[in-house]
KEMAR-676368 format. One line per field, with one value per residue (C-alpha): residue in three letters; x, y, z. Coordinates in steps of 0.5 Angstrom, whole numbers. Each point is the difference from the previous one (the first is absolute). Layout:
// KEMAR-676368
senu	(ala	...)
u	(X	...)
v	(Y	...)
w	(Z	...)
END
This chain:
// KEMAR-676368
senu	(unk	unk	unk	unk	unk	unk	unk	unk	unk	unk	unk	unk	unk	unk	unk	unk	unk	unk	unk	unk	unk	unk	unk	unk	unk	unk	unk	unk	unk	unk	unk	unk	unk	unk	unk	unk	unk	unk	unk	unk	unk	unk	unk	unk	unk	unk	unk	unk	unk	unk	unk	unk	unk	unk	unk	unk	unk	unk	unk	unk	unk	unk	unk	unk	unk	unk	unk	unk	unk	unk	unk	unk	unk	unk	unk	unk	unk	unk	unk	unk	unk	unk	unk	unk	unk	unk	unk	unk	unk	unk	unk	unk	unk	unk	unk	unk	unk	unk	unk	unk	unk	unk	unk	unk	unk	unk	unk	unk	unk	unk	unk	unk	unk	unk	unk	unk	unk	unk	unk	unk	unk	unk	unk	unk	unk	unk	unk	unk	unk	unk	unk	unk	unk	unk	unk	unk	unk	unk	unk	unk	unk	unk	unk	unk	unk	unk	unk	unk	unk	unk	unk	unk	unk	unk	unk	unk	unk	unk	unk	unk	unk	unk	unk	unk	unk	unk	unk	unk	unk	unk	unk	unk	unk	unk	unk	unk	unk	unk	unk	unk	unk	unk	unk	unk	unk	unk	unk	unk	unk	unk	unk	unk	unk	unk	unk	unk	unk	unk	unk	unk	unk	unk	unk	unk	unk	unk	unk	unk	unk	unk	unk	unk	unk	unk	unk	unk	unk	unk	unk	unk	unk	unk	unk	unk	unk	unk	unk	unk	unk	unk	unk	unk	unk	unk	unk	unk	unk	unk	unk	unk	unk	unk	unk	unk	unk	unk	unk	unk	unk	unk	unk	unk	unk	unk	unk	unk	unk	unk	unk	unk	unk	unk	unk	unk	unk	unk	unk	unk	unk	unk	unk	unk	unk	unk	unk	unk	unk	unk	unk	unk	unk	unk	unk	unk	unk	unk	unk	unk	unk	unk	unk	unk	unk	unk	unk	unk	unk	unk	unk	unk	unk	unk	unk	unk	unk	unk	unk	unk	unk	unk	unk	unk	unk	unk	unk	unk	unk	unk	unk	unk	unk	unk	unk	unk	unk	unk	unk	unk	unk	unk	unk	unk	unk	unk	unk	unk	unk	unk	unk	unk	unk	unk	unk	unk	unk	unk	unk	unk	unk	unk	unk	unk	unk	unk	unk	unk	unk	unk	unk	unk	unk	unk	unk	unk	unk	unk	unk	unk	unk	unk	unk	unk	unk	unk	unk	unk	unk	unk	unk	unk	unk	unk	unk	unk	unk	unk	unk	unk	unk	unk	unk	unk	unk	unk	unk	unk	unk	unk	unk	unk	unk	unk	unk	unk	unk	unk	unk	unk	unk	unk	unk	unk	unk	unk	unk	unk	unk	unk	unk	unk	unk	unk	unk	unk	unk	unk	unk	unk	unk	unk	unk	unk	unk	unk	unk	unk	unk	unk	unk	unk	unk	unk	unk	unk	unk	unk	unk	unk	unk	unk	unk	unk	unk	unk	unk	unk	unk	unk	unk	unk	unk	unk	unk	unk	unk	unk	unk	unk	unk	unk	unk	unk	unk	unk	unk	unk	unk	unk	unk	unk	unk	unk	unk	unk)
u	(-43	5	-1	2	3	-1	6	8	6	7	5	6	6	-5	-5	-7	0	-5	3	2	-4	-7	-3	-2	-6	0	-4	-3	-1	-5	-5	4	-2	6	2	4	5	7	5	4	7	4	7	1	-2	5	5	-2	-1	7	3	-3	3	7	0	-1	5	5	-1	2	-5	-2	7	3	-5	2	-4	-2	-4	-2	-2	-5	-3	-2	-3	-4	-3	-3	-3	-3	-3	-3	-3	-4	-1	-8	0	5	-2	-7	3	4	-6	-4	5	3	-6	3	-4	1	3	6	1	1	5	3	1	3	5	2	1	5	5	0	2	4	5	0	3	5	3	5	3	2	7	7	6	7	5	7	5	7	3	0	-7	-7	-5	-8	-7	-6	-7	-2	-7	-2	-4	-6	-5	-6	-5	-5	-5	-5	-8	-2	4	1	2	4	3	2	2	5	4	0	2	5	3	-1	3	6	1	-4	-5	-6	-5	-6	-4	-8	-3	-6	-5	1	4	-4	3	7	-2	1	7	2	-4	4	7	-3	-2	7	4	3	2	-5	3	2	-6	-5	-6	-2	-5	0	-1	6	1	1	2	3	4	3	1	4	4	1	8	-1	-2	5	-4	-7	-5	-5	-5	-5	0	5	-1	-1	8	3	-2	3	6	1	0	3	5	2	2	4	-6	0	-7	-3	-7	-5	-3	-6	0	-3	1	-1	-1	3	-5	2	-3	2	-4	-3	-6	-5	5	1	-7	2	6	-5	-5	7	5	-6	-6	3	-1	-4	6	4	6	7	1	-6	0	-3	2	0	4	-3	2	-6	-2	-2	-2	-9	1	4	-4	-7	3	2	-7	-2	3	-1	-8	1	2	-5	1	-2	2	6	-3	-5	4	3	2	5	-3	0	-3	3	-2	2	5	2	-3	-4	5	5	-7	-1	7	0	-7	3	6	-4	-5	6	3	-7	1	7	-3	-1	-5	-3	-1	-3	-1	2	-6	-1	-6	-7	1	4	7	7	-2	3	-2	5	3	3	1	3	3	5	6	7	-1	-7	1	-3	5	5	-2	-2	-8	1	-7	-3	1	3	4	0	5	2	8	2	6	5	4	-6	-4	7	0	-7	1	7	-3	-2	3	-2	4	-3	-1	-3	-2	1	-5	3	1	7	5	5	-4	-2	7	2	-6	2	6	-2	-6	3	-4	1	-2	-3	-5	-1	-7	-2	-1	2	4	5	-1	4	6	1	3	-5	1	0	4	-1	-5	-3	5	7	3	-3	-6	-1	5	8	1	-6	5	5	-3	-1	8	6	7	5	8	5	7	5	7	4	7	5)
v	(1	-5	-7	-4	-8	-5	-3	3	-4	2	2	-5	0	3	-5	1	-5	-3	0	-6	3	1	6	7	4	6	5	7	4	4	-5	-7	-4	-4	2	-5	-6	0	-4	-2	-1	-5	-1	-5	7	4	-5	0	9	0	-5	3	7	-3	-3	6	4	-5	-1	7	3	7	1	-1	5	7	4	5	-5	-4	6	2	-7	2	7	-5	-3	7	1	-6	1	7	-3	-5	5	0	-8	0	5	-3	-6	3	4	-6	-5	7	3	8	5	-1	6	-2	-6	4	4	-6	-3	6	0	-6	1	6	-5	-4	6	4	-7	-1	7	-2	-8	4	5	-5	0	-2	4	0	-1	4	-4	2	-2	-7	-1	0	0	1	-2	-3	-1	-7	-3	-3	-6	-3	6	-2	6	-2	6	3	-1	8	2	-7	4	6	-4	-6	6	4	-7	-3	6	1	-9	0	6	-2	-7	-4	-6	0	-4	5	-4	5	1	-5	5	3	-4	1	7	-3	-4	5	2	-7	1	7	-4	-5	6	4	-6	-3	-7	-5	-1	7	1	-4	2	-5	1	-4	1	3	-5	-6	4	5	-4	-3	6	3	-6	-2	-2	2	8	5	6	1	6	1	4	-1	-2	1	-8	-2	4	-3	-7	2	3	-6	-6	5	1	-8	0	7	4	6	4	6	2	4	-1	4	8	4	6	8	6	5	7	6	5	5	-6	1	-3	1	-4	-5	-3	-1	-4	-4	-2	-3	-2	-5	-2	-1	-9	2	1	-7	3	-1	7	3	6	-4	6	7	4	7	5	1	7	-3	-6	0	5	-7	-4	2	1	-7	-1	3	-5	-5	1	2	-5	-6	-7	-5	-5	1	-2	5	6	1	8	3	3	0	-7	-7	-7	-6	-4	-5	-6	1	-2	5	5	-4	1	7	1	-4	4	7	-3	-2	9	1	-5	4	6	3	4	-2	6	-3	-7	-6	-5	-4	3	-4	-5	-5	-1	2	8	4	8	5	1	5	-1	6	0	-6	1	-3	-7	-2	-6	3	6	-6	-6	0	1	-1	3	7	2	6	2	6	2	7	3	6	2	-3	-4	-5	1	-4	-6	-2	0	-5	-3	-7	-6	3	5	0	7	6	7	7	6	6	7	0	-3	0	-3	-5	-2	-1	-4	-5	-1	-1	-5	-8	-2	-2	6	6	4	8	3	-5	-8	-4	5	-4	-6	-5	5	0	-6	-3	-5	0	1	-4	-6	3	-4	1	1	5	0	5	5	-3	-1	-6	-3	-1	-6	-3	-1	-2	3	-4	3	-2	2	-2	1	3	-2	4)
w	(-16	-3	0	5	-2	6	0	-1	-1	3	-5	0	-5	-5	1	3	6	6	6	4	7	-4	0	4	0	-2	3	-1	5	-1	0	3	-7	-2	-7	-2	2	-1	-1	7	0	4	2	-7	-4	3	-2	-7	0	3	-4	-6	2	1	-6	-4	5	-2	-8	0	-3	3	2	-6	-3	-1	6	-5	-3	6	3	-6	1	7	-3	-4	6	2	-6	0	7	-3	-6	4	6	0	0	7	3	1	1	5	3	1	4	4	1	-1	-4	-8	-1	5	-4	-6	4	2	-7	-3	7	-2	-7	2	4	-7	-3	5	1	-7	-2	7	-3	-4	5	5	-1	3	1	-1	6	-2	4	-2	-8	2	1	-4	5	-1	2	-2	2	0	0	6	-3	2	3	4	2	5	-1	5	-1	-1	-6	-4	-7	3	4	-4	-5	4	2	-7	-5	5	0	-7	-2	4	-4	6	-2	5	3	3	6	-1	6	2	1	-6	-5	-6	-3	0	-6	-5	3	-3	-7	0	0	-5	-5	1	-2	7	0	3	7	1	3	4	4	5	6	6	7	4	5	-6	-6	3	4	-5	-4	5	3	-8	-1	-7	2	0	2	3	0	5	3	5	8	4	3	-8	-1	6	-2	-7	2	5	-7	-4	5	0	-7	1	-5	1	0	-1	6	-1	6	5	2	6	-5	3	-3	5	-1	3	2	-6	-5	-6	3	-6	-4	5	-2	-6	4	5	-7	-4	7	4	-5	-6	-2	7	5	-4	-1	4	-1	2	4	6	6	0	6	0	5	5	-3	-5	1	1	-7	-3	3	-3	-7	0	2	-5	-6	4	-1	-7	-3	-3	2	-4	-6	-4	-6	1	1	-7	0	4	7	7	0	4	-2	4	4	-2	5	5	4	-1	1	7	3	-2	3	7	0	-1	7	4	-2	3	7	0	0	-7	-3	-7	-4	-5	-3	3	-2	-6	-4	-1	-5	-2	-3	3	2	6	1	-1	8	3	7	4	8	-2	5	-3	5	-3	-4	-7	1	-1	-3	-8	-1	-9	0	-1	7	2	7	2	6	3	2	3	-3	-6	3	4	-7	-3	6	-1	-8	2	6	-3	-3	-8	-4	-7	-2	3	-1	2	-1	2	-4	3	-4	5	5	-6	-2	7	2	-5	2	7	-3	0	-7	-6	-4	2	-3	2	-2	-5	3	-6	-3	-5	-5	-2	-2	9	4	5	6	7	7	5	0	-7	-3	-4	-8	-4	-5	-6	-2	-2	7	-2	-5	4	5	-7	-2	2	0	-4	0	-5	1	-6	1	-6	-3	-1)
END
């Protein structure tokens, strides 16, 4: 187990700071013991980070280096996170409370946003407009500015990688607000980018609480573009400030997920689905496989396999569960534990039936029972509210095309998925899905290569691929006319 210092500093103008709202807590969730204190950041903070990140933007220098070498400066900042792997993934394990060998996962995601977007900074290219013999005329991709990444408490490293490879490959400058609950990882984001060469003020890491810190980021005059994942109230709240100064945003906010099961599904494969879609970092995932829509001949046969990873899987300390298996840690708080514990009781007033799980085990910490549930309807509210736990809601159709209005039938529209041995009933099932991303016959098919962003209230713009590139930049066009 790594070495856990008492006290972490915020990371600003390429200094190590205190913070001018004291310090937070930090929590493992397994056992409810704090770990360490951070920094708290307030509005003061953010005007430094902001004003630190402008004026590096301004100088000109990241824009005026080649791309190519700017994006061989964000490869080096994977590297650095694979050679420090073991040191951050325990870290990670202890504040997030997921099982070693997902923190490991993790960390090499991470590493491989840095990699990919760095491989990209020199492909993001301009064109030339042909406007008749009197004209030269062309395109030009600009740097937005001033970057500000608001990131999500359930993936902190992966999730600050997948934002900031893709900002700094582009030219951007950045200042990145780390969640409260799990701040500590995101400190080796700033060493990377120290140790890859960016300038003091490239980057900043500053955690603070949302509605102080993150207030101030989002309204900042000086912001030129603002990453955010997480709630949808926290997104409309961000959305609105930035709306005041005319900033545009990229959200990635909740999903209601559904994996439509038809009655040709592979079912011994789909456990597989079941095991990776919902109960991975213990359901805490914007994408998770949180519905299944099986046609109702094959409905009890799905329902007792789900049952059967749900009672597989060993529940405990992340720390302690180092190799990969079909094992599940913690939660992150306990109160993220006891909403999803309210929300499978009220399922059960409206008239579901737990299959499996739905407690918090005999002991101390954050933990909660893998949970199926089964004889949810589409009108109950956990067939329509986000749980972000390991809970699992099974629903029945009788015919494709009711199958597809339950899947469409909420507010979200993140990704969902498709089991069928039919590619045509595939292919024309995701047409019809009003999702982001659809995956047919495997849940998480994809990688960073695959664009990623939601429908309706689970937000808008585009993370990963070379879609994500685009949210980053700004379109400049010159036109010249020629004498003669």
């Amino acid at each position: 187990m790594a070495d856990v210092k008492p006290y972490w500093q915020n990371y600003i103008d390429g200094a190590w700071v205190h913070g001018g709202a004291g310090r937070i807590d930090v929590t493992d969730p397994a056992t409810g013991e704090r770990i360490a204190e951070h920094a708290l950041a307030d509005a003061a903070d953010v005007d430094r980070a902001v004003g630190a990140a402008r004026r590096v933007h301004l100088s000109g220098a990241l824009t005026a280096m080649r791309p190519i070498e700017r994006g061989r400066m964000v490869q080096a900042m994977g590297r650095y996170l694979l050679d420090h792997k073991d040191e951050i993934a325990c870290i990670l394990t202890l504040e997030q409370g997921k099982p070693l060998w997902e923190s490991h996962i993790e960390v090499e995601g991470a590493a491989l946003y840095f990699e990919y977007y760095g491989n990209q900074a020199s492909t993001v290219e301009g064109r030339s407009i042909p406007l008749g013999a009197g004209y030269m005329d062309w395109t030009e991709y600009e740097p937005f500015g001033v970057s500000a990444q608001i990131i999500p408490w359930n993936y902190p490293v992966e999730m600050t990688a997948r934002t900031l490879s893709a900002a700094l490959a582009t030219g951007n400058t950045c200042v990145i607000k780390s969640p409260e609950m799990t701040p500590l990882t995101n400190a080796w984001l700033a060493r990377a980018a120290e140790a890859a060469g960016f300038p003091p003020g490239a980057v900043n890491v500053i955690c603070g609480l949302g509605r102080a810190a993150g207030a101030a980021l989002a309204g900042h005059r000086d912001v030129n573009q603002i990453v955010f994942t997480g709630s949808v109230p926290t997104g409309i709240a961000i959305a609105t400030a930035a709306a005041r100064n005319v900033v545009p945003c990229v959200l990635e906010l909740g999903g209601k997920s559904a994996a439509i099961v038809y009655d040709d599904a592979d079912l011994d494969a789909f456990e597989n689905d079941i095991r990776w879609g919902i109960y991975f970092n213990a359901g805490q995932v914007c994408s998770a496989m949180s519905r299944v829509i099986v046609h109702e001949s094959r409905h009890d046969e799905l329902v007792e396999r789900a049952e059967k990873v749900a009672k597989s899987l060993s529940v405990g300390p992340g720390i302690e569960r180092t190799e990969f298996g079909a094992n599940m840690g913690a939660m992150v708080s306990d109160g993220q534990r006891d909403r999803a514990l309210g929300m499978i009781a009220r399922a059960e007033e409206q008239g579901a039936r737990i299959a499996a799980g739905g407690r918090k085990p005999n002991r101390p910490g954050a933990f909660l029972e893998p949970t199926v549930l089964s004889g949810v309807t589409p009108d109950m509210d956990i067939a329509q509210q986000e749980v972000f736990g390991p809970v699992l809601s099974v629903l029945s159709s009788r015919e494709d095309a009711q199958a597809i209005e339950i899947a469409n039938g909420t507010d979200y529209g993140l990704v969902a998925g498709v089991f069928t041995a039919d590619l045509d009933r595939a292919t024309l099932a995701a047409r019809q899905l009003r999702a982001g991303q659809v995956f047919v016959n495997e849940w998480y098919a994809g990688g960073v290569e695959t664009p990623f962003g939601g429908y309706g209230k689970s937000g808008y713009g585009r993370e990963k691929g070379r879609e994500a590139l685009w949210n980053y930049v700004q379109t400049k066009n010159i036109a010249i006319r020629l004498k003669g």
